[in-house]
KOLMI-414689 format. One record per residue (C-alpha): x, z, y; residue in three letters. Coordinates in pm, whole numbers, padded with zeros to 5 digits, always signed. Each point is the difference from the previous one (the first is absolute). Example, Ala and Ser with C-alpha at 12.3 -4.5 7.8 and 13.67 -1.06 7.14 Angstrom:
# residues 2
+01230+00780-00450ALA+00137-00066+00344SER
***
This chain:
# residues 439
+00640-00979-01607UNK+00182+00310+00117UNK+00190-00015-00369UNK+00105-00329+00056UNK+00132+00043+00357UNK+00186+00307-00142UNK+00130-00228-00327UNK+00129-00287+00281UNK+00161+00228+00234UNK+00193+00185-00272UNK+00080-00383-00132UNK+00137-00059+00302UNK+00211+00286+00076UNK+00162-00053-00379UNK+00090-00348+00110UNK+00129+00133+00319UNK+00223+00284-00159UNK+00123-00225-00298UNK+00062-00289+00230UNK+00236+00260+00249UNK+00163+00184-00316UNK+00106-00381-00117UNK+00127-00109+00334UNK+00186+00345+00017UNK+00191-00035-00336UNK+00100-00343+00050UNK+00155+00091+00305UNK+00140+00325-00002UNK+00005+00118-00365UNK+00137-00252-00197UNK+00198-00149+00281UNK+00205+00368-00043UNK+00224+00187-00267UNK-00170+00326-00011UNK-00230+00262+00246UNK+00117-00017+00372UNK-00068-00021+00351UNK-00106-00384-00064UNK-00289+00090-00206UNK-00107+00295+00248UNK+00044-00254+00289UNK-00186-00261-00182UNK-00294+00230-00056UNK-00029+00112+00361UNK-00012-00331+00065UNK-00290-00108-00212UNK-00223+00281+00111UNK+00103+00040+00346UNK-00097-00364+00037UNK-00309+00007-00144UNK-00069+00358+00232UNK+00059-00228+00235UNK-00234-00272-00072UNK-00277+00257-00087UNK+00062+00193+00330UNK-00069-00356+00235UNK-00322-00032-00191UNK-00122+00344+00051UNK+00095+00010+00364UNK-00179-00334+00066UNK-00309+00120-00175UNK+00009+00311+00197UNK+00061-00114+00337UNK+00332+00187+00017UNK+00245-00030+00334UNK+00097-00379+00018UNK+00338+00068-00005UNK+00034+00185-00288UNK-00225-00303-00178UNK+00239-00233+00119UNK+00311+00263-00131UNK-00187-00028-00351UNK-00097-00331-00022UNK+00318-00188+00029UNK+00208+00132-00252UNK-00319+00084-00236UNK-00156-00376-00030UNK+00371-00112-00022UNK+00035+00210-00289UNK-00312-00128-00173UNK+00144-00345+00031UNK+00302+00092-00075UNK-00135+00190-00342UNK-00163-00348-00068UNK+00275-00197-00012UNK+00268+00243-00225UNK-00266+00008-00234UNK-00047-00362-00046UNK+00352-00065+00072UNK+00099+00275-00299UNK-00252-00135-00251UNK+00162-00342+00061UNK+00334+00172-00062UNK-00137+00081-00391UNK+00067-00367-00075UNK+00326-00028+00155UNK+00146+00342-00208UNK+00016-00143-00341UNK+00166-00286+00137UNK+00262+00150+00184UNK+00075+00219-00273UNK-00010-00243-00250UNK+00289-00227+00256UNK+00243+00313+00006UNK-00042+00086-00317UNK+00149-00373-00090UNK+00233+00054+00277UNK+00099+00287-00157UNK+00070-00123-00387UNK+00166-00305+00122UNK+00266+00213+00188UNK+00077+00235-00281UNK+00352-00029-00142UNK-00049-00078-00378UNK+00156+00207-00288UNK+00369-00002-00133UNK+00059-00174-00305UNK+00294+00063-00242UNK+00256-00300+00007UNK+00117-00041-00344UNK+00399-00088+00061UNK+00125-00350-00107UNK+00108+00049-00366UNK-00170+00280-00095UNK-00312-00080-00262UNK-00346+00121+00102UNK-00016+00235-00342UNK+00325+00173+00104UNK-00025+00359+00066UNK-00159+00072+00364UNK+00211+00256+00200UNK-00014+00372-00082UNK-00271+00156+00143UNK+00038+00323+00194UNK-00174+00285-00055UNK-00284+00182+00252UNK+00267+00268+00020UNK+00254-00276+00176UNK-00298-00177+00185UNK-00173+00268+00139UNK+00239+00113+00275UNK-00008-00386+00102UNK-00384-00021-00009UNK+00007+00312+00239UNK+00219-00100+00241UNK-00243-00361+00047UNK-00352+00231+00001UNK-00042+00063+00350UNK-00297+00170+00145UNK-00183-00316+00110UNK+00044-00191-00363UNK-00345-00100-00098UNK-00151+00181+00280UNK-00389-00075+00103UNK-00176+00058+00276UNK-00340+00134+00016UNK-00184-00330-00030UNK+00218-00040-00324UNK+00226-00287+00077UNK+00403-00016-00029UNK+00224+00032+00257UNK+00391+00027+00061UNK-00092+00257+00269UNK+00061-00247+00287UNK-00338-00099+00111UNK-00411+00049-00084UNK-00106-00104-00322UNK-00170-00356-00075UNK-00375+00110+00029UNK+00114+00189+00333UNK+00175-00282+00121UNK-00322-00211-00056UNK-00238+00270+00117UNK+00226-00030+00354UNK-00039-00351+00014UNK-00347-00051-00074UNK-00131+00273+00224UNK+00223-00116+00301UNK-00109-00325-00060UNK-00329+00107+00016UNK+00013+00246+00321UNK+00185-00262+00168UNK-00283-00255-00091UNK-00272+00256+00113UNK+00148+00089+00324UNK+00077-00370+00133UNK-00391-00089-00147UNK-00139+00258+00213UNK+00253-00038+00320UNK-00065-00349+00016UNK-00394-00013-00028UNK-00015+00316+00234UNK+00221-00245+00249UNK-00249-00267-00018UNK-00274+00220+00109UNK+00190+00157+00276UNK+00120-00333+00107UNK-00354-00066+00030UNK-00257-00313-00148UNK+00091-00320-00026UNK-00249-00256+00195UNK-00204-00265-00309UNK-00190-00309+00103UNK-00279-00064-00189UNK-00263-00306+00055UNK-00344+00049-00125UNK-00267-00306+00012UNK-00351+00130+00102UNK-00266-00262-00116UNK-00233+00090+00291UNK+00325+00015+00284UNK-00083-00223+00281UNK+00272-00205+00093UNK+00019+00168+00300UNK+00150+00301-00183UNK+00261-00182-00208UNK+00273+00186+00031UNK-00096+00311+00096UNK+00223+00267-00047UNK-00118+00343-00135UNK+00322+00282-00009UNK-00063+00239-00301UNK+00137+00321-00050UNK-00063+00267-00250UNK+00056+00369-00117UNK+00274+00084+00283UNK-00053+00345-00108UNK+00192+00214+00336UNK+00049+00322-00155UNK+00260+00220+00019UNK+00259-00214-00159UNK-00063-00301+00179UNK-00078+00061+00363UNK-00044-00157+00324UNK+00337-00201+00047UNK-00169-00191-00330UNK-00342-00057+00141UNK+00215-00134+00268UNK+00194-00276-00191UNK-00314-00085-00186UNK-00193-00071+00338UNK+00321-00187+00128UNK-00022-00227-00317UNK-00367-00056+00039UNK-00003-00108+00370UNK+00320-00211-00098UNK-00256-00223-00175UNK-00216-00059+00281UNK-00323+00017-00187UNK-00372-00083+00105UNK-00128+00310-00161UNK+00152+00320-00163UNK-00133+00132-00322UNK+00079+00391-00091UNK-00157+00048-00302UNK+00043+00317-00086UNK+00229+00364-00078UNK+00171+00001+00302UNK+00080+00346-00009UNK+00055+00323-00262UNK-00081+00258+00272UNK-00210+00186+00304UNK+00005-00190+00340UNK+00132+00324+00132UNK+00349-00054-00175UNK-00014-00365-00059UNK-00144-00146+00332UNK+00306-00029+00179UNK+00150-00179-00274UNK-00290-00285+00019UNK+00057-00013+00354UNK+00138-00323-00045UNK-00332-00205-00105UNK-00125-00004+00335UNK+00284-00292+00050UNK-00163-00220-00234UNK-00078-00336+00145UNK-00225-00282-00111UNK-00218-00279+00158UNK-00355+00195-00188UNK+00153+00353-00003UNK+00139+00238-00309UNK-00314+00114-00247UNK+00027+00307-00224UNK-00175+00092-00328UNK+00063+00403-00161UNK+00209-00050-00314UNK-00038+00323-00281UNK+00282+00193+00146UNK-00188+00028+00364UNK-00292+00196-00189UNK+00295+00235-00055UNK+00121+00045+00314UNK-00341+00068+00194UNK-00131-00425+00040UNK-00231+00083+00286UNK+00253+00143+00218UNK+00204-00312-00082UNK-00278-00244+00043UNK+00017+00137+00359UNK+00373+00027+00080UNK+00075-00342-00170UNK-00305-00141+00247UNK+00129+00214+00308UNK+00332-00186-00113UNK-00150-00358+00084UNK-00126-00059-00375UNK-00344-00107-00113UNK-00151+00165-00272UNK-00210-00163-00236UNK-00224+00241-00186UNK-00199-00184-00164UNK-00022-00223+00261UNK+00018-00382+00117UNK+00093-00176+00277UNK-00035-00348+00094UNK+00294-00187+00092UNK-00018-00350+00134UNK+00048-00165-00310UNK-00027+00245-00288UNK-00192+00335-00028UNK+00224+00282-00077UNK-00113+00296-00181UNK+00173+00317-00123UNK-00157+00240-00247UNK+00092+00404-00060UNK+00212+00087-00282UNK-00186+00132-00330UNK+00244+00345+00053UNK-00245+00055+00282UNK-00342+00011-00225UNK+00136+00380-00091UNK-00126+00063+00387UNK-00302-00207+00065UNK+00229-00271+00131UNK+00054-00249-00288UNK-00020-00384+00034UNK-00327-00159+00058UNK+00051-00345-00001UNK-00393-00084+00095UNK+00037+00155+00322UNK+00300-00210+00073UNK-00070-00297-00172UNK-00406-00028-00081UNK-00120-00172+00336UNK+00276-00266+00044UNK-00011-00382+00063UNK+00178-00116-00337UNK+00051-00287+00105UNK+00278+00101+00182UNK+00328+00067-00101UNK-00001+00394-00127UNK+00323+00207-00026UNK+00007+00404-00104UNK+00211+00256+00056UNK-00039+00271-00334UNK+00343+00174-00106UNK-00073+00049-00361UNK-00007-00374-00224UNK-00240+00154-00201UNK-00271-00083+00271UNK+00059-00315-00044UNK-00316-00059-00244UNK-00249+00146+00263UNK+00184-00237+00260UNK-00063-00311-00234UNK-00427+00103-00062UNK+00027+00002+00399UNK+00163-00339+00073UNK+00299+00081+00132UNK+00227-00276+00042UNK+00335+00206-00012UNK+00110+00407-00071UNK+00278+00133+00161UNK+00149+00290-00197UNK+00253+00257-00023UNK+00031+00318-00256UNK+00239-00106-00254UNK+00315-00026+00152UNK+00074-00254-00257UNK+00112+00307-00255UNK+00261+00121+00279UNK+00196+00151-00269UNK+00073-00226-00319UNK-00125+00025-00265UNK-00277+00161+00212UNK-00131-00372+00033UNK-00127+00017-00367UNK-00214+00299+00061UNK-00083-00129+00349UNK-00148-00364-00154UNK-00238+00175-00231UNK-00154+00193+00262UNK-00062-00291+00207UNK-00122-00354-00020UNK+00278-00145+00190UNK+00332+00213+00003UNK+00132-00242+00304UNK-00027-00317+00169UNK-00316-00264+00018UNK-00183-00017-00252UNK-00407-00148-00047UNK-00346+00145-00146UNK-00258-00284+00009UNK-00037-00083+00395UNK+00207+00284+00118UNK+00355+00012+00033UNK+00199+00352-00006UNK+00316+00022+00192UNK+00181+00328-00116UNK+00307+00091+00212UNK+00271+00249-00151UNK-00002+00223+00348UNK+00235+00056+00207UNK+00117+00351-00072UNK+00000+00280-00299UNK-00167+00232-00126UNK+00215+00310-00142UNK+00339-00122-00053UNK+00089-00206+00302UNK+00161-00265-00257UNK-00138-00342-00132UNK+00109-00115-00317UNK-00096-00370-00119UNK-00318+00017+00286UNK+00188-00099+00320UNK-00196+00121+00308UNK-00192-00281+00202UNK-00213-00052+00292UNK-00197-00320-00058UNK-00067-00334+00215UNK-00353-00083-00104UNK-00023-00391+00129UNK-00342-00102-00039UNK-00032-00411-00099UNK-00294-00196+00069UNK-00137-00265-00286UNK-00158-00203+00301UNK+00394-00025+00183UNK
***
């Protein structure tokens, strides 16, 4: 086992190198005549950004001063995104070079002057005797005076020039890898504006079978994987409890990874919850990243907040039960889901909806009759074409989706994990509306 941990990590660190020597030539190298401060610049750049990236996750793991997390973190996890994007952007350039080229090369035969021809003078037959030719002695001084030091001059990629301007394959090189800068730094501006900006609200109805009509229209606010760290902070959690009260729900679902941190430096920064609002009160569920960040500490501050905690617990609501299960991060401590202590003794003939921030407990919520799973986890991908890897890890990547009885509501979360930037996974905070069949 050890052999093949070694085998993976040495797999990966190829990929990583390879993938950073790439990006680097694209966009210093070749986009340059020769050696020079470009290069050296471009170099400092690619390691000092990954330095960076590698120093946020150290100091997070090792509970260094919150500031100098914070100092770390930004420009690190921007440069991971960042790195993601010039890659895919350059290998999408490789289709566009031979193209380009192939368009001024065209460009360039179809402007060439053609050759002199010899006019043969009106009366004069075509055998007659052509002019005297003169010797090299005579044409040599003439040829001299033409050569200049740029005739037929390359550069090093090996491509003519009059000595005015790059070469063709530099000129290309230029264009493709500004293109593709330009491309990676709007991609990862905009989707780092959308998180900042904060989540969108989405309305979703969901029929219950066993809903009294009493119920219909019962509004449930979810909101995922907030994740107040030390990129986004408490001036976030504030905009994302604004937007939930906005919606004036009946209940308020946070289902899990609310933070990537101690209480000590991130309790100020959740201050915020305590404003949440609802007719039945805001319930909370531990997501993996709160078995990171010490969950039974934040079990209690998110309850001395105004929160309910469900662990592995139910509570019966006047027309539903609602339940909320651990997440499986916690077995590693004792502390894992255990969905018979929540769920074994109920009435099921009522109405049943759990709280469980992984979809992949979504098969132990089906053998236990649940009626509806509300889930987090995914962040629908976050970071395209994350969403590929994402969907095979999960049942549902995001959205509502059924197994047998039970339906699975997955929301996309509301905030980001590492990069602060959403690409193709727009950040939500869900309207649940519950519909009765008997309405």
């Amino acid at each position: 086992m050890a052999i093949v941990f070694v085998f993976v990590a040495l797999l990966v660190v190829a990929v990583l190198v390879t993938g950073n020597w790439y990006v680097w030539r694209r966009l210093f190298r070749d986009t340059t005549a020769g050696p020079g401060p470009v290069r050296r610049i471009g170099a400092a750049v690619v390691v000092g950004g990954w330095l960076l990236f590698i120093g946020g996750m150290v100091a997070s793991r090792t509970e260094a001063p919150f500031t100098l997390q914070r100092l770390l973190a930004w420009p690190g996890y921007l440069w991971l995104a960042l790195t993601l994007y010039l890659l895919l952007a350059l290998l999408a350039g490789e289709l566009v070079r031979p193209v380009l080229r192939r368009v001024l090369e065209r460009r360039a035969r179809a402007s060439a002057p053609e050759p002199a021809r010899d006019l043969i003078p009106a009366g004069r037959a075509a055998s007659a005797d052509p002019e005297p030719v003169q010797s090299p002695e005579a044409t040599g001084s003439a040829q001299d005076t033409t050569k200049g030091p740029e005739a037929g001059a390359t550069t090093e990629e090996g491509s003519a020039t009059d000595g005015s301007g790059p070469s063709r394959r530099l000129f290309v090189s230029r264009v493709v890898g500004g293109a593709a800068a330009a491309a990676a730094v709007g991609t990862v501006g905009y989707g780092t504006y959308g998180v900042l900006r904060g989540p969108k609200v989405k309305r979703v109805t969901v029929p219950l079978a066993k809903l009294p009509r009493a119920a219909h229209g019962y509004r449930i606010a979810v909101v995922s994987d907030i994740h107040l760290g030390p990129v986004l902070g408490r001036g976030f959690a504030q905009k994302v409890v604004d937007t939930i009260n906005s919606t004036q729900p009946d209940l308020i679902a946070v289902v899990g990874d609310l933070v990537d941190g101690s209480v000590q430096d991130l309790g100020p920064a959740a201050a915020p919850l305590a404003q949440l609002t609802a007719r039945h009160g805001a319930f909370f569920v531990t997501g993996n990243h709160e078995y990171f960040s010490g969950a039974e500490q934040w079990v209690e501050e998110v309850r001395r907040l105004g929160l309910n905690p469900l662990e592995n617990a139910r509570t019966e609501l006047p027309h539903f039960d609602l339940a909320g299960v651990n997440d499986v991060a916690g077995e590693d401590e004792g502390q894992g889901p255990d969905f018979a202590r929540a769920l074994g003794d109920r009435d099921r003939a009522r109405a049943c909806v759990l709280l469980a921030h992984q979809p992949v407990q979504i098969h132990e919520a089906v053998d236990h009759g649940v009626d509806l799973q509300l889930s987090g986890h995914t962040h629908g991908g976050q970071l395209w074409p994350g969403n590929l890897i994402a969907r095979g890890a999960n049942p549902t990547l995001a959205g509502l989706d059924r197994y047998g009885d039970t339906q699975l509501y997955v929301s996309r979360g509301a905030g980001a994990w590492g990069p602060p930037t959403r690409v193709g996974a727009p950040s939500d905070i869900t309207v649940i509306e519950l519909a009765s069949r008997q309405a």
